[in-house]
C-alpha positions in Angstrom: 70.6 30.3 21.9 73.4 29.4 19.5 75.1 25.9 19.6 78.5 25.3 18.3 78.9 21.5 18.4 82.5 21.4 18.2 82.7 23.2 21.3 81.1 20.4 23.1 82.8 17.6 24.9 81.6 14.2 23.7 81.3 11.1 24.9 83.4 8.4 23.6 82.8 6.1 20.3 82.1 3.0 22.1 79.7 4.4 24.7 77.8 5.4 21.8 77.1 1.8 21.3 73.7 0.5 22.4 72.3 -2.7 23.3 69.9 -4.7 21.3 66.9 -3.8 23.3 67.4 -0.1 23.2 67.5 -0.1 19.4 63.7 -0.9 19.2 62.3 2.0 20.5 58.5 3.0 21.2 56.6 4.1 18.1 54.7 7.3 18.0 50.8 7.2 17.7 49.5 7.0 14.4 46.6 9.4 14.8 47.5 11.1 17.8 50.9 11.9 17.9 51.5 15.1 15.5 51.7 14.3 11.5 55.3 16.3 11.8 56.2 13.8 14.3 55.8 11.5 11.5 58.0 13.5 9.3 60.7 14.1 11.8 60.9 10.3 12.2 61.5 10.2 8.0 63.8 12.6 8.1 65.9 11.7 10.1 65.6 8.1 9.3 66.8 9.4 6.2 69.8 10.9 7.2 71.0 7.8 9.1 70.5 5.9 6.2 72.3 8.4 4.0 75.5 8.5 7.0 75.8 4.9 6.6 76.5 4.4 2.8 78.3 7.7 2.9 80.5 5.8 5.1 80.5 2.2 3.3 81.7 4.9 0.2 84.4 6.0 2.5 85.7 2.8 3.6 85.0 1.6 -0.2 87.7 3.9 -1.2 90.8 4.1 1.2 93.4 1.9 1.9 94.3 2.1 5.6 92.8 0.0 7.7 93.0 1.9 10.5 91.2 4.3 9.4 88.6 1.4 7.9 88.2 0.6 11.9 87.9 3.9 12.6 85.1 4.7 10.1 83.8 0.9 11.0 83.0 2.0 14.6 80.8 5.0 13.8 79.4 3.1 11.3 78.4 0.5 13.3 76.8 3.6 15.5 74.9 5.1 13.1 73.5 1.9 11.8 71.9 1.6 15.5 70.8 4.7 15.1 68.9 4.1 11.9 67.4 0.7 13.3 65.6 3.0 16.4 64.4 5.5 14.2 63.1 3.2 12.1 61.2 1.4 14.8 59.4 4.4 15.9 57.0 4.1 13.0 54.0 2.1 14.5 52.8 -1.5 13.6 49.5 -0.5 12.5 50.9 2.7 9.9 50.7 0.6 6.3 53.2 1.4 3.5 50.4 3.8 1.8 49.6 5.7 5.6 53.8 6.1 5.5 54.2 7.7 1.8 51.4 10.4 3.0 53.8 10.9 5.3 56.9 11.1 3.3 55.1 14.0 0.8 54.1 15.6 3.4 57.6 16.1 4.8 58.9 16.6 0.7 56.2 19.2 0.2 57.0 21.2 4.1 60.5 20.9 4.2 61.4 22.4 1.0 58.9 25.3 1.3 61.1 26.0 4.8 64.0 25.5 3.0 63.1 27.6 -0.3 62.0 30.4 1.9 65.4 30.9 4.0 67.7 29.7 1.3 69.7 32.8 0.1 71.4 31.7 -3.2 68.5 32.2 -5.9 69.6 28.8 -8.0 69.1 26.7 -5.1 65.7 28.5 -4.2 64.6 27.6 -8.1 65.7 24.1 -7.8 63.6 23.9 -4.8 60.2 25.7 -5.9 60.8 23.7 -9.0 60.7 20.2 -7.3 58.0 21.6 -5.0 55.3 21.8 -6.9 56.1 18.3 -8.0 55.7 16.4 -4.7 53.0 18.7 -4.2 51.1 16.7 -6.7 53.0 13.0 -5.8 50.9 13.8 -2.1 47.3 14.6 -3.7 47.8 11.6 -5.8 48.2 9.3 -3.4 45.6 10.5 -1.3 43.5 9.9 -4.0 44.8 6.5 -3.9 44.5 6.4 -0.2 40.7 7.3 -0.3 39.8 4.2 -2.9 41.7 1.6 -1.5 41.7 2.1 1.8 38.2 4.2 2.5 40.9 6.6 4.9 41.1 10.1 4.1 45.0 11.9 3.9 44.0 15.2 6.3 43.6 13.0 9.2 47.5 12.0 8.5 48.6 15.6 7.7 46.5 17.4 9.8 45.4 20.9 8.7 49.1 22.2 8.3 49.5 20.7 4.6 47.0 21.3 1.6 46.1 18.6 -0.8 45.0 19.6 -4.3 47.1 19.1 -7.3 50.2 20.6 -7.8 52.5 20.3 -11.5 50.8 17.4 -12.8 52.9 14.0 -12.5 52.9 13.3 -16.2 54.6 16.4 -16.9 57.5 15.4 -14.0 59.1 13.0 -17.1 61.9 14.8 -18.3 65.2 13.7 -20.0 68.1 13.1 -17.4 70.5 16.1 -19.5 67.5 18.8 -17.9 68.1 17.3 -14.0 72.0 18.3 -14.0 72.5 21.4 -12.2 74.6 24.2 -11.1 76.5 23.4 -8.3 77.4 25.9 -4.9 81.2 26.6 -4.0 81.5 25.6 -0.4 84.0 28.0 0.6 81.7 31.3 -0.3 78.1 29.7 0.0 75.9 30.6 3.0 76.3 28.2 5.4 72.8 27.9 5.9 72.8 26.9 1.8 75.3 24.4 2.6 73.6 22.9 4.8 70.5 22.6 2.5 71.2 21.0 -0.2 72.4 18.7 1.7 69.6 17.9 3.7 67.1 18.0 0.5 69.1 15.2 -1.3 69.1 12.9 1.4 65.5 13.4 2.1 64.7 13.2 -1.7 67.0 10.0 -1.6 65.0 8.5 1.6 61.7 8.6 -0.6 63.4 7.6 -3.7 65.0 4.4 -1.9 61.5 3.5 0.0 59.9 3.1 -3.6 62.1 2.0 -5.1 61.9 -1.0 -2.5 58.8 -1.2 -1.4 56.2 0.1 -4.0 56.3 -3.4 -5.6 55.1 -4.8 -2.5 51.7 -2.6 -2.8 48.4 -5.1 -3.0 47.3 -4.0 -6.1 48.7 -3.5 -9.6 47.5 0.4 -10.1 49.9 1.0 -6.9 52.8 -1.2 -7.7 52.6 1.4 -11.3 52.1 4.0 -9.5 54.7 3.8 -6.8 56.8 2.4 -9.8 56.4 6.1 -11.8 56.5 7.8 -8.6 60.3 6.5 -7.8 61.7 7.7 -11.5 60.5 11.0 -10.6 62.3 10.4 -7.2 65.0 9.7 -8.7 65.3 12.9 -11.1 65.3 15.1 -7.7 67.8 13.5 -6.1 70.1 13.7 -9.6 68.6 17.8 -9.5 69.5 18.1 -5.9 72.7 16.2 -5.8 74.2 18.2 -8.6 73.5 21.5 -6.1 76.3 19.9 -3.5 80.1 21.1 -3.7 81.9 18.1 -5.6 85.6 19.5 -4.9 85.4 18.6 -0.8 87.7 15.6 -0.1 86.0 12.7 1.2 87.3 13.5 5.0 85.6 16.9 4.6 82.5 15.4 3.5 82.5 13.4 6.2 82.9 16.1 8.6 79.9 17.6 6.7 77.8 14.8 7.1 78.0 14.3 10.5 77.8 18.1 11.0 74.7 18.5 9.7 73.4 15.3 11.7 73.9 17.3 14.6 72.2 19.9 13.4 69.3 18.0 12.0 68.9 16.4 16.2 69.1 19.7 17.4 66.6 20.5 15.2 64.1 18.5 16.1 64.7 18.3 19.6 63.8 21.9 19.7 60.7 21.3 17.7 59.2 17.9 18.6 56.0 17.4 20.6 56.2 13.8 21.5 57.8 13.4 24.7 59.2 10.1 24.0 60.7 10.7 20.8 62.2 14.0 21.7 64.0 11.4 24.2 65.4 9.7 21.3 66.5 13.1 19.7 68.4 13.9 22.9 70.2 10.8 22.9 71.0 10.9 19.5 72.3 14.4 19.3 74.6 13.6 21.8 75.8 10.6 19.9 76.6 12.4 17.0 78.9 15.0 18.9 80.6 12.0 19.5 80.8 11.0 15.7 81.5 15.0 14.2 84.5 14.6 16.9 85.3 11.5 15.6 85.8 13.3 12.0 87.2 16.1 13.1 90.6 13.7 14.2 90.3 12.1 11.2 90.8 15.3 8.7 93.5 16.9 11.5 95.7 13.4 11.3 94.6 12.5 7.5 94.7 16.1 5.9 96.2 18.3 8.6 93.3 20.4 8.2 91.4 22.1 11.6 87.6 22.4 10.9 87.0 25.9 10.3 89.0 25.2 7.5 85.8 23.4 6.0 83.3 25.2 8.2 84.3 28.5 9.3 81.6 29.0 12.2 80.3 26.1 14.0 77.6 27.3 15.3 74.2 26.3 13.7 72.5 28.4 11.1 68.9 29.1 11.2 67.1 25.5 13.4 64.7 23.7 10.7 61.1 23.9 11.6 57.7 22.1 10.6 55.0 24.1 10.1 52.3 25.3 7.5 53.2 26.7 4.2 49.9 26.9 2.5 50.3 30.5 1.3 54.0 30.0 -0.1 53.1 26.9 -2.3 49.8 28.5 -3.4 52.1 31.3 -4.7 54.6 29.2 -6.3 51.5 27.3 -8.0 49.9 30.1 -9.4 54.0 31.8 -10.9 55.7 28.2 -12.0 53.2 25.9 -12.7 54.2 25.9 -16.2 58.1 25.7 -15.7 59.4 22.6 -16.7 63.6 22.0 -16.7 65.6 23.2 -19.6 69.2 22.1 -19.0 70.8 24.0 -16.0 68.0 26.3 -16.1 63.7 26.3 -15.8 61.4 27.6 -18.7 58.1 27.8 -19.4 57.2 25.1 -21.7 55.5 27.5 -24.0 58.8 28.7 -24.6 60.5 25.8 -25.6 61.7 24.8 -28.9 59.4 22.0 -30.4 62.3 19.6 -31.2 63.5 20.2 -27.3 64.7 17.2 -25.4 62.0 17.6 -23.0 59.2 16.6 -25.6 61.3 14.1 -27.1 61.2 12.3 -23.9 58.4 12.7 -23.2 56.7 10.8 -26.6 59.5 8.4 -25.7 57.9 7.2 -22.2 54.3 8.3 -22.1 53.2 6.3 -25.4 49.5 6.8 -24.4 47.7 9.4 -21.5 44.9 7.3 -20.5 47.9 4.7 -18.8 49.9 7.1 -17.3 49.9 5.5 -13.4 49.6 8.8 -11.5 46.5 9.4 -13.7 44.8 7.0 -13.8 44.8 6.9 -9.8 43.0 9.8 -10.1 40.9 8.6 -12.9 39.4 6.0 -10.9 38.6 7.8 -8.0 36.7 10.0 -10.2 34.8 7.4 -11.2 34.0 6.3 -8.0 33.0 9.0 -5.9 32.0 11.8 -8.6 35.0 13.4 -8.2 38.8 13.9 -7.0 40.0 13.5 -3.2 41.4 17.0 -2.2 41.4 19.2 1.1 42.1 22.8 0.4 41.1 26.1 2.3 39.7 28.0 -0.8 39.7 27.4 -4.5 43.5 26.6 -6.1 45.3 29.5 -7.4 45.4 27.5 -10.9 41.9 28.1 -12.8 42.8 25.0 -15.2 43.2 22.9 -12.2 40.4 23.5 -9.8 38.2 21.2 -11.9 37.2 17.9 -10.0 36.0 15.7 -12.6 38.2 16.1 -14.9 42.0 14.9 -14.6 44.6 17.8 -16.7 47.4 15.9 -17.9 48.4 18.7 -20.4 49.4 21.8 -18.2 52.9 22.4 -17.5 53.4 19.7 -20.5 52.4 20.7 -23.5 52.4 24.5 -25.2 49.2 26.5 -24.7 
């Protein structure tokens, strides 16, 4: 059934506003509930966390205070928001169980995305990045399996594969080959639109929790590892960002932003499993009417513009869904794995010149193999057990990978 937000009536701002007890909610199961439940709870922890400095930015850069107490107020909303979400993770999920977690939800939402996407640069930029956090999730679950003696498939289930993907010492690349193309919001899909969006705040979400809380890890090998892990983070959402329309005013990217919150609820309403937290979803989509209607007075008074002047038909595009992509990343495996980035565009690295940036940087960062975090994760586990931690249905579609003794830190990196 289609849904058109701004057709709804919504509740006003300061109803929105809940007590202190209702913002701690009740966590999920770790083990029980389903590992998309998980990522749901990421996501859209994510995107609260992305709507609140969206709107510090805002009020960082206008000079009516009305409108500051305007802004303030949904603000103020949406930081409740966050806090709930955020307390649906459970006690007894560690910061390691919680990255599986956030791969998981890198490597499944932008196969969905890549496969419904209809502009072609966004569906490279996407395949591209895939295959990276492809391999950030078999890494740590190689790291999971040492330190913790817990294995990543009961976390992920059997939806998500875990086998290496581009190998993380190729992911260095200079910061000139992560600036992209960007769409034109006016003629883009508005499925696209709503995309690349989503992508850079989710990419943002894991950069921000590594950034914050890999140093906190118990040993040295993660706090490095975590540490590498959050540049790469970092690259994707500099690769993503560069994908979103930079000519929308600030009031129309705030009518953007809150759009595609209600979007993302409705989203996962219609998907979840847990009872309880589809509860939350409810509650929250029908907060964030509230907030899109909120923006939509705001660019009528400030601009004098009507919505459908920045988003022609309300009504949501295709809902995003979890599920199992096995066959689409094997595919994307087996055609890119030797891409790296080449300015705005992707090349096989046995086709780029030897005095490229790309090699440059990479001598510049990686002075020695044997140190590189990410392998040497791998590396020990090796050692330990007789070979790598991985969970696959059949033998990877990448012959110079599928050896388990062995860690490859040249494919996709150096010319064959």
């Amino acid at each position: 059934m289609k849904f058109n937000p701004f057709l709804e009536k919504p509740k006003s701002l300061e109803s929105c506003l809940m007590d202190l007890k209702k913002i701690c909610g009740v966590p999920y199961k770790k083990l029980e509930s389903s590992p998309y439940t998980r990522v749901r709870c990421i996501l859209m922890n994510g995107t609260e966390y992305e709507a609140v400095w969206f709107g510090h930015h805002f009020h960082r850069s206008v000079d009516d205070n009305d409108l500051k107490r305007s802004l303030a107020l949904v603000r103020r909303s949406e930081q409740q928001q966050q806090k709930l979400i955020s307390s649906l993770k459970p006690i007894d999920e560690n910061l390691l169980e919680t990255t599986i977690g956030y791969e998981q939800l890198a490597v499944d939402l932008t196969a969905f995305l890549a496969q419904n996407v209809k502009d072609k640069m966004i569906k490279d930029a996407l395949d591209f990045a895939l295959l990276e956090d492809f391999d950030h999730l078999y890494r740590y679950a190689n790291m999971l399996e040492s330190d913790m003696g817990a294995k990543a498939e009961d976390y992920v289930g059997d939806y998500t594969e875990i086998m290496p993907g581009r190998p993380t010492i190729a992911h260095h690349r200079h910061p000139y080959d992560s600036v992209k193309n960007h769409i034109v919001n006016k003629t883009a899909d508005p499925f696209d639109k709503c995309a690349v969006n989503i992508i850079t705040t989710a990419e943002q979400q894991t950069m921000n929790y590594y950034m914050n809380l890999g140093q906190f890890y118990k040993n040295q090998k993660g706090r490095e590892i975590y540490a590498e892990i959050a540049m790469i983070e970092e690259q994707h959402v500099t690769h993503y960002g560069s994908l979103i329309d930079p000519s929308a005013s600030l009031f129309e990217m705030c009518l953007m932003h809150e759009y595609i919150e209600c979007y993302l609820y409705y989203s996962m309403l219609a998907d979840e499993s847990d009872e309880n937290v589809k509860k939350v979803w409810e509650m929250l989509l029908e907060q964030e009417i509230a907030h899109l209607h909120s923006a939509v007075k705001n660019l009528r008074k400030y601009e004098k513009k009507d919505w459908q002047e920045v988003i022609p038909n309300g009504e949501f595009p295709k809902l995003i869904k979890f599920e199992s992509n096995k066959n689409y990343i094997r595919n994307i495996l087996k055609d890119t794995i030797l891409n790296t980035a080449d300015r705005e565009g992707y090349r096989n690295v046995n086709d780029m010149q030897d005095d490229a940036d790309f090699f440059k940087y990479q001598k510049r960062v990686i002075k020695k193999e044997a140190d590189e975090p990410a392998h040497k994760v791998t590396v020990e586990h090796i050692d330990r057990f007789g070979k790598d931690y991985r969970v696959a249905d059949k033998e990877g579609p990448v012959k110079a990978l599928n050896n388990r003794t062995a860690d490859n830190v040249e494919i996709g990196r150096k010319k064959s």
